[in-house]
C-alpha positions in Angstrom: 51.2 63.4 178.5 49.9 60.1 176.6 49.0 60.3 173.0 46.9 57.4 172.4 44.2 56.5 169.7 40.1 57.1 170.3 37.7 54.5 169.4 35.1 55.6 171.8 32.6 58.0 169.8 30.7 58.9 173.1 34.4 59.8 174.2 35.0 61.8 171.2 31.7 63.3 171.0 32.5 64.8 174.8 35.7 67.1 173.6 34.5 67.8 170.3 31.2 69.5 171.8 33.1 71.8 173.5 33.4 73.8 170.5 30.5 72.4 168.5 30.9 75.1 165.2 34.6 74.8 165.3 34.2 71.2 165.2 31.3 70.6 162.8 33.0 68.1 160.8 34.4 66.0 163.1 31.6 65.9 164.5 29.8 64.8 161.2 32.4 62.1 161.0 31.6 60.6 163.8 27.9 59.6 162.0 28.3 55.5 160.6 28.3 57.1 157.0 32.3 58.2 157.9 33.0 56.5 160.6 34.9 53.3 159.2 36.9 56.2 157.6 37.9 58.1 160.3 40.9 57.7 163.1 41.3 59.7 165.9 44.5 60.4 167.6 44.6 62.3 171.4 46.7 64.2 173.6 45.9 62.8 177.4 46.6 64.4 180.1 45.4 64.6 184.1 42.7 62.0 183.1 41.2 64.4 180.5 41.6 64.9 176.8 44.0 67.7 175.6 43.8 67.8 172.0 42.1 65.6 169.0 43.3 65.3 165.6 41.3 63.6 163.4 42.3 61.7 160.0 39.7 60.9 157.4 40.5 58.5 154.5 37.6 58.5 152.1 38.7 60.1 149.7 41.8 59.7 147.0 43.6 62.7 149.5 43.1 62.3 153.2 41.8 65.0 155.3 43.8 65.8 158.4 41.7 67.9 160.8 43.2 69.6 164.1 41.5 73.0 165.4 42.3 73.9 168.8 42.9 77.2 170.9 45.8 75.8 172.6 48.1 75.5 169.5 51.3 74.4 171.2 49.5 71.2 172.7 48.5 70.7 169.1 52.0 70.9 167.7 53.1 68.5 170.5 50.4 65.9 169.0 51.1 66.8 165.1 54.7 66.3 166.0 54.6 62.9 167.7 52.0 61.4 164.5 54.3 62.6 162.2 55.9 58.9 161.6 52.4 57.4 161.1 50.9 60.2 159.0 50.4 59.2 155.1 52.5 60.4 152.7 50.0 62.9 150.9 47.1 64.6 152.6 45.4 67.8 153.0 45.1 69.4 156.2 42.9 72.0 158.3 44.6 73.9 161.5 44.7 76.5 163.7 47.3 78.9 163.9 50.7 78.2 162.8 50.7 74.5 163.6 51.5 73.6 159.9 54.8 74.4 160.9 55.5 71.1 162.1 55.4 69.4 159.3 57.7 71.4 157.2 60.8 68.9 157.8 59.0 66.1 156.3 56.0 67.5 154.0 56.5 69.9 151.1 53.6 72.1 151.9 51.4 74.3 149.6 49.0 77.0 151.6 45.8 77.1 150.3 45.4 80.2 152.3 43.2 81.6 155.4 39.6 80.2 155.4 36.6 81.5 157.3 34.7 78.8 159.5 30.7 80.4 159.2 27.9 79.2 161.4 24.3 79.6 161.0 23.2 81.7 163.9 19.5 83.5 163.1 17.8 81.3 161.7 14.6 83.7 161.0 16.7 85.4 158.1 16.1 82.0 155.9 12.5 83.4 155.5 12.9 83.9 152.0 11.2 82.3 148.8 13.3 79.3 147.8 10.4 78.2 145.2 12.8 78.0 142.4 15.3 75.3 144.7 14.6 71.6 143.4 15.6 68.6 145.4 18.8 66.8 143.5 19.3 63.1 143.8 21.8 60.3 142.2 20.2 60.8 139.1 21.6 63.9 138.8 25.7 63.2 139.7 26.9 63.6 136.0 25.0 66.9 134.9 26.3 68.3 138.4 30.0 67.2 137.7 29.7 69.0 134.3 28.4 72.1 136.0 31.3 72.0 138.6 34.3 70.9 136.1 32.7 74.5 134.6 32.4 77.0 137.6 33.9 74.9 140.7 36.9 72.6 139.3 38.5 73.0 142.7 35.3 70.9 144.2 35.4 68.4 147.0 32.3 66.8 145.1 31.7 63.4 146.3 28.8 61.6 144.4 27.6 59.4 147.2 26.7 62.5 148.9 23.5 62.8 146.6 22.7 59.7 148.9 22.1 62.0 151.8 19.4 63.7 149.9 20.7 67.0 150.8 21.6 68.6 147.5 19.5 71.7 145.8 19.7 73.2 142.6 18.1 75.6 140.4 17.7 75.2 136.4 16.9 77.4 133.8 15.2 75.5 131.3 16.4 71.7 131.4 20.2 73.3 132.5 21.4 73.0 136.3 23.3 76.4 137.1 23.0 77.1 140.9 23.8 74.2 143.2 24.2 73.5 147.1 25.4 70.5 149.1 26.9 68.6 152.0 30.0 68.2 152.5 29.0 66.6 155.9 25.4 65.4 157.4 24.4 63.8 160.7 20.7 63.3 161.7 22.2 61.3 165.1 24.7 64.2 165.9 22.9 67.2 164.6 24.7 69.0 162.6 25.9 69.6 158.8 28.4 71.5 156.7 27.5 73.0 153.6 29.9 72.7 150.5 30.1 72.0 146.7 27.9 75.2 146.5 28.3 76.7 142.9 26.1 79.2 140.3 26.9 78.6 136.2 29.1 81.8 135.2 26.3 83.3 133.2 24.2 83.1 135.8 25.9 84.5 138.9 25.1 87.9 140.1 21.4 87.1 140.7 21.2 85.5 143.9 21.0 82.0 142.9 23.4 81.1 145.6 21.5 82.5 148.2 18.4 80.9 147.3 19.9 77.3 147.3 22.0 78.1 150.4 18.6 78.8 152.4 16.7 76.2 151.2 19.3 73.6 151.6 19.9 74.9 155.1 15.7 75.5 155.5 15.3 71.4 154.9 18.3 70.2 157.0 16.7 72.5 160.4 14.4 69.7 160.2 16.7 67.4 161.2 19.9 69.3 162.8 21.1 71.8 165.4 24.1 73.3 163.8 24.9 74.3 160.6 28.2 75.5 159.2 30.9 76.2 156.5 33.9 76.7 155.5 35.0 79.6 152.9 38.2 81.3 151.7 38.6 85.0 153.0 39.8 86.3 150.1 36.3 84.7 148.4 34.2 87.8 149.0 31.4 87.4 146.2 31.2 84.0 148.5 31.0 85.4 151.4 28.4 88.6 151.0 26.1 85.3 149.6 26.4 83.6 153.0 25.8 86.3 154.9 22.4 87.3 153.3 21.7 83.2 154.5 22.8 84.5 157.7 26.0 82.4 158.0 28.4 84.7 160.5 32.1 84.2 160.7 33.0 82.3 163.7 37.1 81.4 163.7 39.4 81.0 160.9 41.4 78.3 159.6 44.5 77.7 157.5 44.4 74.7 154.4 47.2 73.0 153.1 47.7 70.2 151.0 51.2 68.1 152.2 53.1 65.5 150.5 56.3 64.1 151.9 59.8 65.8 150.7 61.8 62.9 148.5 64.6 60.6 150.1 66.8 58.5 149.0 66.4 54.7 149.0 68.8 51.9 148.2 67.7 49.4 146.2 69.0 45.7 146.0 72.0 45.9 144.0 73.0 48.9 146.2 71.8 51.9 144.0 70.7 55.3 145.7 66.8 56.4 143.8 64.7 58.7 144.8 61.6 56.8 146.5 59.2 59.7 146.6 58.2 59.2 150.2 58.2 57.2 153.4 57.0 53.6 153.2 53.5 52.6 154.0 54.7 49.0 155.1 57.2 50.6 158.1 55.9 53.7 158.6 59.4 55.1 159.1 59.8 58.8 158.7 63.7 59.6 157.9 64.7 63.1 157.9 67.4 63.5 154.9 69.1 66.7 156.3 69.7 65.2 160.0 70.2 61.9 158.7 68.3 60.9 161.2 65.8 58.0 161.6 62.6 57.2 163.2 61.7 54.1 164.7 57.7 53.4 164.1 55.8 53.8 167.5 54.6 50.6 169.6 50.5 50.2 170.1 49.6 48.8 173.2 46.1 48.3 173.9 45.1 48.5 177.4 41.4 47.6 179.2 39.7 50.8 178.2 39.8 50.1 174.3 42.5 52.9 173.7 45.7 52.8 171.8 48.4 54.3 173.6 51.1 55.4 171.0 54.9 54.8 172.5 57.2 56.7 170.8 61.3 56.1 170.2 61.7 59.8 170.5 
């Protein structure tokens, strides 16, 4: 099979919406707010696409997505990028696929996480009087109230931008928040995230208010809305599922950054590097002693990359 690199989103969109909730954030991507950020490697095979991994680059860790039923085909990708991937991200996968980076990455599981979709949409009939619309204005009280109840955020300010953030205050303090971690009016869908309630404050279904009236406003303008959630996040959970988000698949995260080597510097000296360079893209496995050649683009007619690989 050819692995070779997308830059056809009409292309992508077609595998992607084979599994539309599975894929609600690739999807997103795909929207010109990401896109310049995003590169999408394939598995070919028989004229159709196998598997899609996806790498976003926006933020200070990249984001390496790669769902798929078919987890051996995805291995057979995730092993074959391995010499181009960077030297620290964070990554989302199906199954046991994390397993192929273990030579290279020193990995860190961030456990089993619930993909929920929104799926009865009559149950957001609630009063969500109390939810306020949240704009730039409002990025450093919200960083405060997340370096307080969320410091494990994925908070990204230019997400205000989107317009799609709602809080609840008592008196002049923000305690309950929900956002976007994705949003696409062209693609129709969004992902819910950053969604937080002050300690003192939790307990009362604040949560569940924001939740619906976050996901009430973006109807207007999408199909599908999803999220992602740990499984061992219950309280999280039980507050999604009085929105009406249902559990859907499951996912495992895990940030990666590559295992040390040794270098030689110009006088000869062994030191420790701390990873594989950006300039060669050179993956060298300290155990085997063995070294990657980087792979060869060639671009042909139809606007693809083909990846050839030395191994």
């Amino acid at each position: 099979m050819e692995r070779i690199c997308l830059h056809d989103r009409s292309q992508i969109e077609k595998v992607l919406r084979e599994h539309t909730f599975l894929n609600l954030y690739a999807l997103g991507d795909l929207d010109k707010f990401f896109w310049d950020y995003t590169t999408w490697y394939a598995l070919s095979g028989d004229k159709q696409i196998k598997q899609l991994v996806l790498l976003y680059a926006k933020s200070n860790l990249p984001v390496l997505l790669g769902f798929s039923a078919e987890v051996e085909e995805l291995k057979e990708l995730l092993r074959f990028l391995l010499p181009l991937l960077p030297k620290r991200f964070y990554a989302h996968f199906s199954g046991d696929a994390v397993d192929i980076l273990a030579k290279d990455y020193q990995i860190r599981s961030y456990g089993v996480h619930y993909k929920m979709a929104l799926t009865d949409r009559s149950c957001l009939d609630i009063d969500t009087s109390q939810a306020i619309a949240l704009s730039v204005e409002n990025a450093k009280e919200l960083e405060q109230l997340y370096n307080l109840s969320y410091p494990g955020n994925w908070f990204e300010p230019q997400m205000l931008k989107t317009g799609c953030y709602y809080g609840i205050r008592r008196g002049d303090t923000l305690v309950s928040v929900a956002g976007v971690h994705v949003y696409s009016k062209d693609y129709k869908v969004a992902a819910l995230g950053n969604i937080t309630t002050h300690p003192q404050w939790r307990g009362q279904g604040l949560g569940t208010i924001v939740c619906a009236k976050l996901s009430q406003v973006l109807l207007e303008t999408v199909e599908h809305i999803g999220l992602n959630v740990k499984a061992d996040n219950l309280s999280a959970i039980a507050c999604y599922k009085k929105a009406w988000f249902c559990k859907h698949c499951y996912l495992y995260r895990i940030p990666a950054e590559i295992k040390v080597i040794c270098d030689v510097d110009a006088n000869g000296e062994q030191y420790q590097s701390g990873g594989k360079s950006k300039r060669d893209r050179v993956s060298e496995y300290s155990q085997e002693n063995e070294l990657r050649k980087p792979p060869v683009l060639v671009y042909p007619l139809n606007g693809n990359a083909i990846l050839y690989s030395s191994f």
